[in-house]
mmCIF file of the C-alpha atoms, coordinates in Angstrom:
data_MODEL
# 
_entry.id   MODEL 
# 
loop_
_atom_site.group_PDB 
_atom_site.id 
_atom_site.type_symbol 
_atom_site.label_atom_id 
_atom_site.label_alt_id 
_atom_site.label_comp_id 
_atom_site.label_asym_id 
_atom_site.label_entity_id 
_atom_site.label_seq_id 
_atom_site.pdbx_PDB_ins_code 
_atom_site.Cartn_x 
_atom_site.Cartn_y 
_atom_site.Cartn_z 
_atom_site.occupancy 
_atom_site.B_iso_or_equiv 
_atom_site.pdbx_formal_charge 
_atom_site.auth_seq_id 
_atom_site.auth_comp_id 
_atom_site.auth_asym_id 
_atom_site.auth_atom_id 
_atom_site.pdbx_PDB_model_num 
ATOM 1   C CA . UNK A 1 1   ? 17.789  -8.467  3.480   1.00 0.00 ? 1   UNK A CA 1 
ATOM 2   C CA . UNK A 1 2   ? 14.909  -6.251  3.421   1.00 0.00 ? 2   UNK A CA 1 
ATOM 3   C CA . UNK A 1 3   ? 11.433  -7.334  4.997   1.00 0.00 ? 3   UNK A CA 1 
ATOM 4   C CA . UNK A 1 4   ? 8.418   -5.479  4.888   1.00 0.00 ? 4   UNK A CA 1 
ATOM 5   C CA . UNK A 1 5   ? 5.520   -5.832  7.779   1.00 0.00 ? 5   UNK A CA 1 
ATOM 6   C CA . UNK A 1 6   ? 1.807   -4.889  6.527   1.00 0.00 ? 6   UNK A CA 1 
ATOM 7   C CA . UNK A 1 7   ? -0.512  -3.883  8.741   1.00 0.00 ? 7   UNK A CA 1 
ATOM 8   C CA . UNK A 1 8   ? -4.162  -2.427  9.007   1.00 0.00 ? 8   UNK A CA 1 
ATOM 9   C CA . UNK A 1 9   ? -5.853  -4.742  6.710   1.00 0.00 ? 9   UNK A CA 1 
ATOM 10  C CA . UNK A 1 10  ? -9.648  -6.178  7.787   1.00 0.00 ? 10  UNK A CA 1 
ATOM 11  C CA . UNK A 1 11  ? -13.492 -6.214  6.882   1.00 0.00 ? 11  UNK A CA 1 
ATOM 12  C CA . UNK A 1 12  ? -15.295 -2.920  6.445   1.00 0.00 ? 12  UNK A CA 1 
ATOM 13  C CA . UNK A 1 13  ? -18.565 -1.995  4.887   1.00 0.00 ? 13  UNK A CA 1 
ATOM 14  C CA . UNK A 1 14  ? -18.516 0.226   1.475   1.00 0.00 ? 14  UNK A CA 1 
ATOM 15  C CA . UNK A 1 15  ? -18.181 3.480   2.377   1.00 0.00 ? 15  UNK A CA 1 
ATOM 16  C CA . UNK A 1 16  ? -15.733 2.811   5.193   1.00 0.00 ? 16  UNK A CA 1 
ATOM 17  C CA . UNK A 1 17  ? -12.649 3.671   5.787   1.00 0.00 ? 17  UNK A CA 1 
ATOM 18  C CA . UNK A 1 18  ? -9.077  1.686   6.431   1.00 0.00 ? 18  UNK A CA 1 
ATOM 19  C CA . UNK A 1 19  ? -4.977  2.897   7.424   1.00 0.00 ? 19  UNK A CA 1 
ATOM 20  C CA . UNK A 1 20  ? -2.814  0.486   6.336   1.00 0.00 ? 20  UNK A CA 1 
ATOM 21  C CA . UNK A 1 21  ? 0.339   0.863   7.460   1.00 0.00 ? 21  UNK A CA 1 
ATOM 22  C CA . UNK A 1 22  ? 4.423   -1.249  6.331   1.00 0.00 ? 22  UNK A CA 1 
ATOM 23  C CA . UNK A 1 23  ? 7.351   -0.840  8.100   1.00 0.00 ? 23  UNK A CA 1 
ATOM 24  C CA . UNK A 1 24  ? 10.427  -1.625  5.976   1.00 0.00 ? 24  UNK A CA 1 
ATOM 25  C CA . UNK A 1 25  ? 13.558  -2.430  7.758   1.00 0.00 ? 25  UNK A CA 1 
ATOM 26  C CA . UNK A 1 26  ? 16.584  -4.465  7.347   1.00 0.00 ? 26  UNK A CA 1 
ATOM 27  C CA . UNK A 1 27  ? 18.369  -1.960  5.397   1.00 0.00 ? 27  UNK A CA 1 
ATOM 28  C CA . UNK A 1 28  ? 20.293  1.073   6.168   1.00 0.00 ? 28  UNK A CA 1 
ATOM 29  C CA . UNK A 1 29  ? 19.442  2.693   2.528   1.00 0.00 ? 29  UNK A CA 1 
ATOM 30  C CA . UNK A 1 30  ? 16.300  5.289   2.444   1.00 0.00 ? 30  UNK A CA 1 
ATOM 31  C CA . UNK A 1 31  ? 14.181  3.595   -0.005  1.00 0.00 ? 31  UNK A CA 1 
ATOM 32  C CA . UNK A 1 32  ? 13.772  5.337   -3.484  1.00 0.00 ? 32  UNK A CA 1 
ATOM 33  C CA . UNK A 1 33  ? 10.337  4.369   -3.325  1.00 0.00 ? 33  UNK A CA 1 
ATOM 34  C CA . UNK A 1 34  ? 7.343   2.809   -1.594  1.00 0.00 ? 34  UNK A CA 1 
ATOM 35  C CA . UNK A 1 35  ? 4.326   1.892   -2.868  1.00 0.00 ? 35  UNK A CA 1 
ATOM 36  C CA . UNK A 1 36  ? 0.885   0.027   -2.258  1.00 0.00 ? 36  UNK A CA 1 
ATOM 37  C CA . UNK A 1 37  ? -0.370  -2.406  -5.229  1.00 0.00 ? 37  UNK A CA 1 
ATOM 38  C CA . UNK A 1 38  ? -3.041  -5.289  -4.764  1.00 0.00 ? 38  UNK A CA 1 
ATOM 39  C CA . UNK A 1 39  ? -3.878  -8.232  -5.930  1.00 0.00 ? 39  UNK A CA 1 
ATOM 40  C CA . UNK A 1 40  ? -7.195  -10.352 -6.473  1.00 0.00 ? 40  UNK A CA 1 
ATOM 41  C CA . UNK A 1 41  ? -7.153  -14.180 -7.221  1.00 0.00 ? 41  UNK A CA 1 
ATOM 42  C CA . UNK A 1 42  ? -6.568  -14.976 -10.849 1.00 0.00 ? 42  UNK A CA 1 
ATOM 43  C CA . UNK A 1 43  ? -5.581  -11.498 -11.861 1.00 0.00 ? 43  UNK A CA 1 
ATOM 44  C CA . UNK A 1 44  ? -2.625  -8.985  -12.028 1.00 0.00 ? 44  UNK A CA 1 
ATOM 45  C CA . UNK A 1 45  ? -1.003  -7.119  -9.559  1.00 0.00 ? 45  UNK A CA 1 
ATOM 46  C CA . UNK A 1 46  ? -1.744  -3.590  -10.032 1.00 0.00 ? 46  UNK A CA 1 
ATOM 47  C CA . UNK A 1 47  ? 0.178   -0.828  -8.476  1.00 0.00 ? 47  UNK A CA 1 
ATOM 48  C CA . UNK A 1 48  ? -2.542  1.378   -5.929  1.00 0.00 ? 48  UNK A CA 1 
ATOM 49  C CA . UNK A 1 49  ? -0.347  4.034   -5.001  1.00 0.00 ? 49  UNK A CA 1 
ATOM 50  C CA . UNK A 1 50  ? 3.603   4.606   -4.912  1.00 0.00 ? 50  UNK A CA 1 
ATOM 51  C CA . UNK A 1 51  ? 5.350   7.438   -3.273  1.00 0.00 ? 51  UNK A CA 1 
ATOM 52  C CA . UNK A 1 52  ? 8.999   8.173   -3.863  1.00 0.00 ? 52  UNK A CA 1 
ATOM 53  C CA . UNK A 1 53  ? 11.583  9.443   -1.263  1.00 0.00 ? 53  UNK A CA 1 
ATOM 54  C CA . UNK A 1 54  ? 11.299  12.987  -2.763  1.00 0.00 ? 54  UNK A CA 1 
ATOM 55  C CA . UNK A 1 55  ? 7.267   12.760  -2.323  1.00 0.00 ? 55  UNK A CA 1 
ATOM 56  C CA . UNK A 1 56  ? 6.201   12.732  -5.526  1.00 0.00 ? 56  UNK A CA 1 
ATOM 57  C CA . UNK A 1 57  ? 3.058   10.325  -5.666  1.00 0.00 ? 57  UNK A CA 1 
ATOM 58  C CA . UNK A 1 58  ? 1.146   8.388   -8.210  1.00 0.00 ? 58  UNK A CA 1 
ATOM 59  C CA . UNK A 1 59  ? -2.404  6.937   -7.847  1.00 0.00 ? 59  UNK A CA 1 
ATOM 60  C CA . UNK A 1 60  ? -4.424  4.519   -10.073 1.00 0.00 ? 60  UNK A CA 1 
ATOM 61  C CA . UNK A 1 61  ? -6.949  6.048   -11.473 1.00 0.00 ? 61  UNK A CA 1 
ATOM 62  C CA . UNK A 1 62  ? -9.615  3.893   -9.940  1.00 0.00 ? 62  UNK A CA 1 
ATOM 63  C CA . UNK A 1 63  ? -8.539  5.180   -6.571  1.00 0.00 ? 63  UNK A CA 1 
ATOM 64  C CA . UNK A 1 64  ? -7.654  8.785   -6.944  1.00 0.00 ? 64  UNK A CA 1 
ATOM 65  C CA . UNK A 1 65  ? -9.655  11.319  -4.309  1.00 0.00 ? 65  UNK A CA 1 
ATOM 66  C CA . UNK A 1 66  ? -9.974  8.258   -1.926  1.00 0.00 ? 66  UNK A CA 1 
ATOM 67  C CA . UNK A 1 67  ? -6.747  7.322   -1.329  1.00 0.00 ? 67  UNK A CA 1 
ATOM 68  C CA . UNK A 1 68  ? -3.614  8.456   0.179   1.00 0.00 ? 68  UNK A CA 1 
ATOM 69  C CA . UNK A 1 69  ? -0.374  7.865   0.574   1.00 0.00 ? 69  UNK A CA 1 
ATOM 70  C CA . UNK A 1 70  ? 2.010   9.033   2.879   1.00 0.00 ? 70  UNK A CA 1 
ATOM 71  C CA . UNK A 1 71  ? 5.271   8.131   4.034   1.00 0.00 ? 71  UNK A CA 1 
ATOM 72  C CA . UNK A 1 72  ? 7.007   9.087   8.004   1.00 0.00 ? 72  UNK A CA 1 
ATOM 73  C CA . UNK A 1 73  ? 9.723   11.457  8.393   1.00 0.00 ? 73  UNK A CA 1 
ATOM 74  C CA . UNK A 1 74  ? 12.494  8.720   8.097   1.00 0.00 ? 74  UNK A CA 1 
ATOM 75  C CA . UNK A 1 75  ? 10.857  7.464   4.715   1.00 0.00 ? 75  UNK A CA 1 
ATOM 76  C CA . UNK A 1 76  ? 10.811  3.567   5.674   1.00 0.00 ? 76  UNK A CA 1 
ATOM 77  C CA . UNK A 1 77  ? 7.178   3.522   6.860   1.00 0.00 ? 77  UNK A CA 1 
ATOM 78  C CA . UNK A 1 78  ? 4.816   4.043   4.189   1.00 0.00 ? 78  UNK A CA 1 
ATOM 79  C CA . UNK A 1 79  ? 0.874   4.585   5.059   1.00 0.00 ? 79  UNK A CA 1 
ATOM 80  C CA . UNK A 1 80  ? -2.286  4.149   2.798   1.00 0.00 ? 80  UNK A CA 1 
ATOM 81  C CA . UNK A 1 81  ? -5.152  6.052   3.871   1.00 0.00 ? 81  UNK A CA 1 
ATOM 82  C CA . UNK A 1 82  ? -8.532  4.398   1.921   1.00 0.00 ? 82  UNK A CA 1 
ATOM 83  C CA . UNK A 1 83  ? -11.582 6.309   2.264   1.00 0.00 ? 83  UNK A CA 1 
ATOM 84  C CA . UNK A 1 84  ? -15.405 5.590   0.981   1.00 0.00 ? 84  UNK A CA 1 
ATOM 85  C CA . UNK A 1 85  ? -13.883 1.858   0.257   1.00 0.00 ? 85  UNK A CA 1 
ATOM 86  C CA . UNK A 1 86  ? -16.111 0.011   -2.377  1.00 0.00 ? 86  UNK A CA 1 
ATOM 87  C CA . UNK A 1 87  ? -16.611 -3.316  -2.947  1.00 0.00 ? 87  UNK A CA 1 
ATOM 88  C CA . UNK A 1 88  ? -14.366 -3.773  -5.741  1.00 0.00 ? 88  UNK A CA 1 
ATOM 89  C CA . UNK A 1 89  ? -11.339 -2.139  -3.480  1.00 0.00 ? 89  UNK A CA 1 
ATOM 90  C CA . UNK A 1 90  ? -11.669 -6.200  -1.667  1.00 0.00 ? 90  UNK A CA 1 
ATOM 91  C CA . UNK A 1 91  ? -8.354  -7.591  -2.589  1.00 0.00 ? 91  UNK A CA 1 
ATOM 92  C CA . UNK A 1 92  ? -4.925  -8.482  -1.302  1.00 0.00 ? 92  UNK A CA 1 
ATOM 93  C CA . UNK A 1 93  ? -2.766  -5.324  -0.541  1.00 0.00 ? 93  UNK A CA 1 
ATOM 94  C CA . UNK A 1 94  ? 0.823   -5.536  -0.531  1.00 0.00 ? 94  UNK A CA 1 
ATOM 95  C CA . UNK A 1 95  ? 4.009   -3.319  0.320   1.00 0.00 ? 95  UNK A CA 1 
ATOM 96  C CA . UNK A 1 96  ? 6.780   -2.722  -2.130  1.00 0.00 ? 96  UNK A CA 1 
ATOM 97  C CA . UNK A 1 97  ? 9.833   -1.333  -1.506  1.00 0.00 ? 97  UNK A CA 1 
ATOM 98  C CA . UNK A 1 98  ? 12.486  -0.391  -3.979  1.00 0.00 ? 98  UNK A CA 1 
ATOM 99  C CA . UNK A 1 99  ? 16.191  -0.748  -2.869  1.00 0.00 ? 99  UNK A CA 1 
ATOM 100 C CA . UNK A 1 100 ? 18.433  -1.714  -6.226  1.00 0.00 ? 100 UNK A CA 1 
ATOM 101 C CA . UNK A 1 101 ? 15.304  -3.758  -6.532  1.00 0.00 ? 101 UNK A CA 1 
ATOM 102 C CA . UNK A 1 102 ? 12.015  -4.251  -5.322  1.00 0.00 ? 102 UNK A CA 1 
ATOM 103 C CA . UNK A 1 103 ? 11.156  -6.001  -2.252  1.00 0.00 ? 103 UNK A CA 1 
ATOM 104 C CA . UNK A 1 104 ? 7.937   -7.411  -1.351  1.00 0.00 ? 104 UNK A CA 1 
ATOM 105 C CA . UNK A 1 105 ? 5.567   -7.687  1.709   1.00 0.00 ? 105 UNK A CA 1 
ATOM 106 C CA . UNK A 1 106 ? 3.387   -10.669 2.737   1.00 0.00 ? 106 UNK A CA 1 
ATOM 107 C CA . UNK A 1 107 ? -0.207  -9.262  2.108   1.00 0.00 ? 107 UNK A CA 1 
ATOM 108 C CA . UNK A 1 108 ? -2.816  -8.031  3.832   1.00 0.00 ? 108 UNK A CA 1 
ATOM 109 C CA . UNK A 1 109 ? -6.474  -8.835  2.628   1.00 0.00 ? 109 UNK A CA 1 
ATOM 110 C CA . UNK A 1 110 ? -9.050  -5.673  2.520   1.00 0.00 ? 110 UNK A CA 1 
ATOM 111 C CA . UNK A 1 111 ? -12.655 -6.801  2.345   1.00 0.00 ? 111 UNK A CA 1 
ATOM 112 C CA . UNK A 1 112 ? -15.253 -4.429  1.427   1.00 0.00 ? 112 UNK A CA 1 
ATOM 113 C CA . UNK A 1 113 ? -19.113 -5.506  1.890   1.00 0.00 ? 113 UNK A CA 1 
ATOM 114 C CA . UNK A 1 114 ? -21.433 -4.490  0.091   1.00 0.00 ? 114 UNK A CA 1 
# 
């Protein structure tokens, strides 16, 4: 079983800036990828940011030149930097890992005020 632990989540004011961070573990495979996507009440989960184990990276457009994602040297932490954070970034972010399938984290909420 793999389990994902999100962390770095919290209330900032737009323009700030937020690290999350998920630790994947569980599983003695390398994930093939990693990636950030959020979620606000009533609507879709869209994908933020992914990463794969080679490093190639894909962004949402909405968030391009603010975020970044990175993952650590054994490639089962994945980090989201989020820079000059707007309101409309204020959702529920959540970890995804993909092993054969993709695995989920719990959520952590990122409020931006205005």
């Amino acid at each position: 079983q793999v389990q994902l632990v999100e962390s770095g989540g919290g209330l900032v004011q737009a323009g700030g800036s937020l690290r999350l961070s998920c630790v994947a573990s569980g599983s003695i495979f390398i994930p093939d990828s990693m990636g950030w996507y959020r979620q606000v009440a009533g609507e879709q989960r869209e994908l933020v940011a992914e990463i794969s184990r080679g490093g190639i990276t894909n962004y949402a457009d909405s968030v391009k030149g603010r975020f970044t994602i990175s993952r650590d040297s054994a490639k089962k932490t994945v980090f989201l930097q989020m820079n000059s954070l707007k309101p409309e970034d204020t959702a529920v972010y959540y970890c995804k890992a993909y092993i054969i399938r993709n695995y989920w984290g719990q959520g952590t909420q990122v409020t931006v005020s205005s």
